[in-house]
DSSP file (Angstrom, degrees, kcal/mol; ACC not computed):
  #  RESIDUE AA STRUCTURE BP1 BP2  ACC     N-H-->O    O-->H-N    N-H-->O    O-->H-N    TCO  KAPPA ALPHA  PHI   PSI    X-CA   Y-CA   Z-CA
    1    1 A X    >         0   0    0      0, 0.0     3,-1.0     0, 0.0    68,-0.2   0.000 360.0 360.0 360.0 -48.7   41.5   30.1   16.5
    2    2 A X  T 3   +     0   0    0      1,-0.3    67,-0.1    67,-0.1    68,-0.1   0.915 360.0  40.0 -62.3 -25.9   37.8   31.0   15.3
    3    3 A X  T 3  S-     0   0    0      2,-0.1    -1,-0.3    62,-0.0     3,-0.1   0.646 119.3-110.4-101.9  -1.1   37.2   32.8   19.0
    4    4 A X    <   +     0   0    0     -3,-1.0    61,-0.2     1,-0.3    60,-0.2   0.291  68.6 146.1  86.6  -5.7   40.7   34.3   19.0
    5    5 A X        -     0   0    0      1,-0.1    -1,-0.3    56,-0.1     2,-0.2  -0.291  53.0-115.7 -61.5 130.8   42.2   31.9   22.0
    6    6 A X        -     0   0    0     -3,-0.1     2,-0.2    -2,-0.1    -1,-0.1  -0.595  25.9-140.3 -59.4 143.5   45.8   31.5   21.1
    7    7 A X        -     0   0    0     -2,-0.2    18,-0.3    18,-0.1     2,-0.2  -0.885  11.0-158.6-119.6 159.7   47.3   28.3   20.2
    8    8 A X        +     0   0    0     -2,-0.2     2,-0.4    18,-0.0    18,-0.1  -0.689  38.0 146.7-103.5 164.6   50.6   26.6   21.0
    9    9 A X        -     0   0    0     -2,-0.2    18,-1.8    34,-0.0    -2,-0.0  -0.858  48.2 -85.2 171.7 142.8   51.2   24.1   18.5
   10   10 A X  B     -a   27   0A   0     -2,-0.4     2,-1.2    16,-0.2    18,-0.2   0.028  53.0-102.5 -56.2-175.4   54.2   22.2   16.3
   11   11 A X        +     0   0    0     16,-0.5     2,-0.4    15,-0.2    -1,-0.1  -0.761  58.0 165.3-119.5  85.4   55.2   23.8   13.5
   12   12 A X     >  -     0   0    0     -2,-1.2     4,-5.4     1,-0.1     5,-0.2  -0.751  47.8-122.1 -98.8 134.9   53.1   21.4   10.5
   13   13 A X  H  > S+     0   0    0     -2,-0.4     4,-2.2     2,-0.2     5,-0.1   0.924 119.1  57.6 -55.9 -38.6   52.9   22.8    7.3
   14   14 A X  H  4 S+     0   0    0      2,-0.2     3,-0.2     1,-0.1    -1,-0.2   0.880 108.9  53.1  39.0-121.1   49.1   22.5    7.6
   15   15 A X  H >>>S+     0   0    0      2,-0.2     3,-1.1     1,-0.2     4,-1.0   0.842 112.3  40.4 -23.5 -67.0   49.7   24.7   10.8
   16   16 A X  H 3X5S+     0   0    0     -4,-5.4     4,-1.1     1,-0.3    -1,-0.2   0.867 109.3  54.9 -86.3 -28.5   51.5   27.2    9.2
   17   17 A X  H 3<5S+     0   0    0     -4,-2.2    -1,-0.3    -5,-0.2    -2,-0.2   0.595 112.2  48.8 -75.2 -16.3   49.4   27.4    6.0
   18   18 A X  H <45S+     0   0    0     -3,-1.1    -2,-0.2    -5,-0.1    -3,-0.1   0.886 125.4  26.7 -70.5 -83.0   46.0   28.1    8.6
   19   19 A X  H  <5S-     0   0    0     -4,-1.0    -3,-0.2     1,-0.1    -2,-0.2   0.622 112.9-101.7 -80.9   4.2   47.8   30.9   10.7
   20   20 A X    ><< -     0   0    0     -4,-1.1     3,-1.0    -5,-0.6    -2,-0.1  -0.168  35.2 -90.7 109.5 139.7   50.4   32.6    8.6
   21   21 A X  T 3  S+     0   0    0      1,-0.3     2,-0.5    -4,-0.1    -1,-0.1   0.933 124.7  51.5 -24.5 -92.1   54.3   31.9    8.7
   22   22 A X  T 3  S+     0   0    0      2,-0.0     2,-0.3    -3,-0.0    -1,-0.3  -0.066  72.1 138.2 -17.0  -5.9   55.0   34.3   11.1
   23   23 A X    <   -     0   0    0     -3,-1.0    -3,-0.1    -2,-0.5    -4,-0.1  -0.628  50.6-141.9 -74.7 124.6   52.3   33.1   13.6
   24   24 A X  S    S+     0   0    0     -2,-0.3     2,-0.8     1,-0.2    -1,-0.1   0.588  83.7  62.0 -78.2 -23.1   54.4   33.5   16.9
   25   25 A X  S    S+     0   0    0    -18,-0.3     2,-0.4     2,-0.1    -1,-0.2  -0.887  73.4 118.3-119.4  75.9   53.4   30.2   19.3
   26   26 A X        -     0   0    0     -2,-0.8     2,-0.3   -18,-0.1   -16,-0.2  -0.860  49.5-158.9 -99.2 134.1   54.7   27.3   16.7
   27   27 A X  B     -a   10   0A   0    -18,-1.8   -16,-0.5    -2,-0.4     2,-0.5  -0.851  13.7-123.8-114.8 179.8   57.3   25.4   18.1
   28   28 A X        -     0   0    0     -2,-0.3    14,-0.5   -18,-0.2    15,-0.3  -0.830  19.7-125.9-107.9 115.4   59.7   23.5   16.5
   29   29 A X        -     0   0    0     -2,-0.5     6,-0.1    13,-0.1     3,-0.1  -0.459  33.2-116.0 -61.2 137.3   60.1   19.6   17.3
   30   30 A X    >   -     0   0    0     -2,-0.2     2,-0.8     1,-0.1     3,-0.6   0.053  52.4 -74.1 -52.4-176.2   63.9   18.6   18.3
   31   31 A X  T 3  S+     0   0    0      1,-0.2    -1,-0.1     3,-0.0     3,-0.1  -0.945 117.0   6.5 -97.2 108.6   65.4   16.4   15.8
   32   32 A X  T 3  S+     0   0    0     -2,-0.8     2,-0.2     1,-0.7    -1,-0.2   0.384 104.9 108.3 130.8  34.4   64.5   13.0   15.7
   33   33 A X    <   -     0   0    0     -3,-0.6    -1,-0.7     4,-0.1     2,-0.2  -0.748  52.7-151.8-115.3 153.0   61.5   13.5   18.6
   34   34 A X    >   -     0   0    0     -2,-0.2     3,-0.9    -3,-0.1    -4,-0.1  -0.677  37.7 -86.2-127.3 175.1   57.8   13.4   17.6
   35   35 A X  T 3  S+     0   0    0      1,-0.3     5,-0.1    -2,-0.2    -2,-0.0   0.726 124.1  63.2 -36.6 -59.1   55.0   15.2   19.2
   36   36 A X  T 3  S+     0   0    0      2,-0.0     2,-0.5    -3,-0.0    -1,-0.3   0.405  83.6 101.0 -63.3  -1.0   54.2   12.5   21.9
   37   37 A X    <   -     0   0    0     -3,-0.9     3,-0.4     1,-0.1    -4,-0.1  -0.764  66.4-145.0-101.3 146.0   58.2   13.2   23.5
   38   38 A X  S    S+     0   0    0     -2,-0.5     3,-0.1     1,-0.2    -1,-0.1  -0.109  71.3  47.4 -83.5-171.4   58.0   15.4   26.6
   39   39 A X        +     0   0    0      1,-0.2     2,-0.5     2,-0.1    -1,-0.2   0.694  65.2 170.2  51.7  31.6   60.4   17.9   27.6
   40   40 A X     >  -     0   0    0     -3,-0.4     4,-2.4     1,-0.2    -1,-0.2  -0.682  33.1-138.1 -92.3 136.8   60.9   19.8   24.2
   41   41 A X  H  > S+     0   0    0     -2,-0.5     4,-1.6     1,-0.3    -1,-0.2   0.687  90.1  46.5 -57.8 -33.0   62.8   22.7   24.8
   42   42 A X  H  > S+     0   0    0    -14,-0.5     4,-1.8     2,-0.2     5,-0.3   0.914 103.6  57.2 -93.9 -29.1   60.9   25.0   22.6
   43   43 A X  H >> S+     0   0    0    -15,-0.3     4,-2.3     2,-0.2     3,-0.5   0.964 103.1  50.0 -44.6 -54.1   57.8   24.4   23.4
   44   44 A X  H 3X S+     0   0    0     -4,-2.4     4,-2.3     1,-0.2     3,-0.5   0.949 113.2  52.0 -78.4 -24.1   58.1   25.0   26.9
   45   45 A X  H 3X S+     0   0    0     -4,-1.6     4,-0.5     2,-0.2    -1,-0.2   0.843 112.6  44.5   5.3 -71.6   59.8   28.5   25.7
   46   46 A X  H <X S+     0   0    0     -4,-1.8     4,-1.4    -3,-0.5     5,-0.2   0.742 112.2  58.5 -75.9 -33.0   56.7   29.0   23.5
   47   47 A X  H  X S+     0   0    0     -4,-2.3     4,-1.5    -3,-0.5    -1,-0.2   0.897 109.3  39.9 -76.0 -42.0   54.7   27.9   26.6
   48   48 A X  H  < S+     0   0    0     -4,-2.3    -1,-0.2    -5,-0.4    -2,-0.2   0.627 113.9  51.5 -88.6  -9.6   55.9   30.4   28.6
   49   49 A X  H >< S+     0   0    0     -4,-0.5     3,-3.8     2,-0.2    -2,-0.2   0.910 110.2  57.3 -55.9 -83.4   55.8   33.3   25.9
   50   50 A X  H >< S+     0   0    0     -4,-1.4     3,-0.6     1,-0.3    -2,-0.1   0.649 104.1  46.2  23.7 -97.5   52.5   32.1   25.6
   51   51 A X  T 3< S+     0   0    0     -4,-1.5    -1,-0.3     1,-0.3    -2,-0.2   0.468 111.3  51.5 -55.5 -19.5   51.4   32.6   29.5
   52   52 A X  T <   +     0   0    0     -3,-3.8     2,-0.3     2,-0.0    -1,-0.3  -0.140  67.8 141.7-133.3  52.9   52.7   36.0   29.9
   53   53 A X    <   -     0   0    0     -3,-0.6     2,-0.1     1,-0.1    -3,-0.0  -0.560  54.4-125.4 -81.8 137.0   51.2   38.0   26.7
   54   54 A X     >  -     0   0    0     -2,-0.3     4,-2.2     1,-0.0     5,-0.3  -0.295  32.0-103.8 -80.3 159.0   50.2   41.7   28.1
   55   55 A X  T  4 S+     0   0    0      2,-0.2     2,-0.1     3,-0.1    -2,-0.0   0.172 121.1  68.7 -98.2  44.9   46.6   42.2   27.3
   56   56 A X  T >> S+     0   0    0      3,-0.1     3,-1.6     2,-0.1     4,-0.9   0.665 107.3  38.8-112.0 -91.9   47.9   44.6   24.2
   57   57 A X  H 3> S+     0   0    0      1,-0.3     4,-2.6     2,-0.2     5,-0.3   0.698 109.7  58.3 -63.6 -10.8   49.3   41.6   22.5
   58   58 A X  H 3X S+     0   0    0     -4,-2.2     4,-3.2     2,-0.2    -1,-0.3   0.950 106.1  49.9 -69.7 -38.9   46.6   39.5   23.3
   59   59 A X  H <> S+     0   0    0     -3,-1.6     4,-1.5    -5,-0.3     5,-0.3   0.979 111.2  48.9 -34.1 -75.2   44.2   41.8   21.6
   60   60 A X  H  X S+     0   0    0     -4,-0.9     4,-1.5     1,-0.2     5,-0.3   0.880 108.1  45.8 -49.1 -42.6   46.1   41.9   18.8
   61   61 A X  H >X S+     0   0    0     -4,-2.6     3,-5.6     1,-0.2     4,-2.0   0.958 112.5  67.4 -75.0 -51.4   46.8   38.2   18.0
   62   62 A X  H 3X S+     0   0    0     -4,-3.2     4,-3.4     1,-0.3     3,-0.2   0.579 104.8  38.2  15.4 -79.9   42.6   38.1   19.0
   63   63 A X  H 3X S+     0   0    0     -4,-1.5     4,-0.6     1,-0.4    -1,-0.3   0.501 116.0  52.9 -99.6 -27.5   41.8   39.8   16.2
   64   64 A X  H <X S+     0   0    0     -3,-5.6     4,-1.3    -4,-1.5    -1,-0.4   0.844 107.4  53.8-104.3   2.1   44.4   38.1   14.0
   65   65 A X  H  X S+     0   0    0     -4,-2.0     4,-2.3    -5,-0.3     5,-0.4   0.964 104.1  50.4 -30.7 -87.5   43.2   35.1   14.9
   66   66 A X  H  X S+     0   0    0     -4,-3.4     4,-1.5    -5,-0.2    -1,-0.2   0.822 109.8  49.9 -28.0 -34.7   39.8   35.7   14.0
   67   67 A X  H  < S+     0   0    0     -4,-0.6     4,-0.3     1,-0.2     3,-0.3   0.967 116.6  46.4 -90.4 -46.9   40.7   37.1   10.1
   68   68 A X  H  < S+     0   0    0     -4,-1.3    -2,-0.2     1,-0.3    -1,-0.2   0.497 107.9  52.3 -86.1  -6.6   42.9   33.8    9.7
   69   69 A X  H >X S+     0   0    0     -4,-2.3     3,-2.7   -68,-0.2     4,-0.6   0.839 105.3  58.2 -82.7 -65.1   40.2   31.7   11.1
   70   70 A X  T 3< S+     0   0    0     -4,-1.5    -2,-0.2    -5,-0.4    -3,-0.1   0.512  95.7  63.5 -46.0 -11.8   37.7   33.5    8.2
   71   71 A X  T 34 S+     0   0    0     -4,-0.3    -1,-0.3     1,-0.1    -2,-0.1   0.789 109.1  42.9 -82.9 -21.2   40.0   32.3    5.3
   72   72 A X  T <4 S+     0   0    0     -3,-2.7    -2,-0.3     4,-0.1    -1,-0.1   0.756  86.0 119.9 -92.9 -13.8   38.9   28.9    6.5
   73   73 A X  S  X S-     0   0    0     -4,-0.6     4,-1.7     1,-0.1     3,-0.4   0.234  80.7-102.1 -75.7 166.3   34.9   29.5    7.2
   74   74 A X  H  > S+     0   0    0      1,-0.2     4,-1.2     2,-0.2    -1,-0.1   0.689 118.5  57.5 -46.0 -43.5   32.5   27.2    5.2
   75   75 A X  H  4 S+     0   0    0      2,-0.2     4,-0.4     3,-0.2    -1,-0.2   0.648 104.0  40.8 -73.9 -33.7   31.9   30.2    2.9
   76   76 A X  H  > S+     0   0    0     -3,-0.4     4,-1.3     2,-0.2    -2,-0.2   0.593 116.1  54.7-104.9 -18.0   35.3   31.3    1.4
   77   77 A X  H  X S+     0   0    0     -4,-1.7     4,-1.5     1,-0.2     5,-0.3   0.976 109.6  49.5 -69.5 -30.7   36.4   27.2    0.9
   78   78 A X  H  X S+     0   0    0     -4,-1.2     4,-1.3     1,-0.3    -1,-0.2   0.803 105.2  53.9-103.8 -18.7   33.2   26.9   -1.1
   79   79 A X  H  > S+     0   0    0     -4,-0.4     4,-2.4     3,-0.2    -1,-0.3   0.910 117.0  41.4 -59.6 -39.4   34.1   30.0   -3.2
   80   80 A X  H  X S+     0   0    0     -4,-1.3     4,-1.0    -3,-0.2    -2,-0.2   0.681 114.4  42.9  -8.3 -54.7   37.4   28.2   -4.0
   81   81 A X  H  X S+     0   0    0     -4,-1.5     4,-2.5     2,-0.2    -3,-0.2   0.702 119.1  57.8 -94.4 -22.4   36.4   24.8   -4.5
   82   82 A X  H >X S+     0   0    0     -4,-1.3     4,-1.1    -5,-0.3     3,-0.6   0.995 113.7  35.0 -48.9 -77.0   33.3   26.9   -6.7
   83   83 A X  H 3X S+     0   0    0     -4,-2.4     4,-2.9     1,-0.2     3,-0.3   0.914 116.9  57.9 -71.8 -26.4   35.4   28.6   -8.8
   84   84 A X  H 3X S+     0   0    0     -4,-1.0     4,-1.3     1,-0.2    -1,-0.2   0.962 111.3  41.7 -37.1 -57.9   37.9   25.5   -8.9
   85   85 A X  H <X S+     0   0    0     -4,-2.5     4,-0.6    -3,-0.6    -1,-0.2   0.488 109.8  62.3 -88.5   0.6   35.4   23.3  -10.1
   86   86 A X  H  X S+     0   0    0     -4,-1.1     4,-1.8    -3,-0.3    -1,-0.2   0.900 106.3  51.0 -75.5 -56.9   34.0   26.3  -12.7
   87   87 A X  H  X S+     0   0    0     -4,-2.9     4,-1.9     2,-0.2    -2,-0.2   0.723 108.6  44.1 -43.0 -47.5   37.2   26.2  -14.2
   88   88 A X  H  X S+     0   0    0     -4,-1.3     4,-2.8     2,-0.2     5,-0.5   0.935 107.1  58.8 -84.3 -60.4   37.4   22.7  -14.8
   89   89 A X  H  < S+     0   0    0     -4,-0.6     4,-0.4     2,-0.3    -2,-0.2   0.825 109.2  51.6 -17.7 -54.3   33.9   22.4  -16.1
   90   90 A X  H >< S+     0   0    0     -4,-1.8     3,-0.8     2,-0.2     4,-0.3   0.994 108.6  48.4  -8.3-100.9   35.1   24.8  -18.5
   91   91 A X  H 3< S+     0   0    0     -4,-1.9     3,-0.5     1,-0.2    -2,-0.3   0.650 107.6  49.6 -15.7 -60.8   37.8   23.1  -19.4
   92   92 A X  T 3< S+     0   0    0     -4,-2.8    -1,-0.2     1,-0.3    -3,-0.2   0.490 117.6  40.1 -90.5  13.1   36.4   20.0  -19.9
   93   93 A X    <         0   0    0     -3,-0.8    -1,-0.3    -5,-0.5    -2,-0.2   0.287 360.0 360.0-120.2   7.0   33.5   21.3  -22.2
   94   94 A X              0   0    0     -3,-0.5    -3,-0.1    -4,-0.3    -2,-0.1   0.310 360.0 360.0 -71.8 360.0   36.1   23.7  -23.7
């Protein structure tokens, strides 16, 4: 994600809170399969979506890779968990 590769990947909330709803390569496990069962029908779908991205859309998911990668960096969690723990510190000296 941080260089731009697309990933294919189940659809975990996680997952979906890292790249964005809407991020096109989640599939969806069948009902009442986990990860470890072959043959799920959307994945190889998504697998084959995947493989034959034009290098127009590859750019693009690149690049939105990269900004959804940058919510996660070292630098904007520790302004989060900064102002989190500002808050509560506050609070508890409030």
């Amino acid at each position: 994600m941080a260089v731009g590769v697309p990933i294919l990947l189940p659809r975990y909330d996680a997952r979906v809170d890292e790249l964005g709803e809407n991020y096109p390569f989640f599939w969806d496990l069948e009902e009442g399969t986990t990860i470890k069962d072959g043959n799920q029908k959307d994945f190889l779908d998504k697998l084959k979506k995947i493989t034959s991205l034009n290098k127009e859309k590859r750019q693009e998911l690149q690049v939105y890779l990269k900004e959804r990668a940058l919510r996660h960096s070292k630098e904007n969690v520790a302004k989060v968990i900064n102002t989190e723990l500002s808050f509560f510190w506050e609070s508890y000296n409030g």
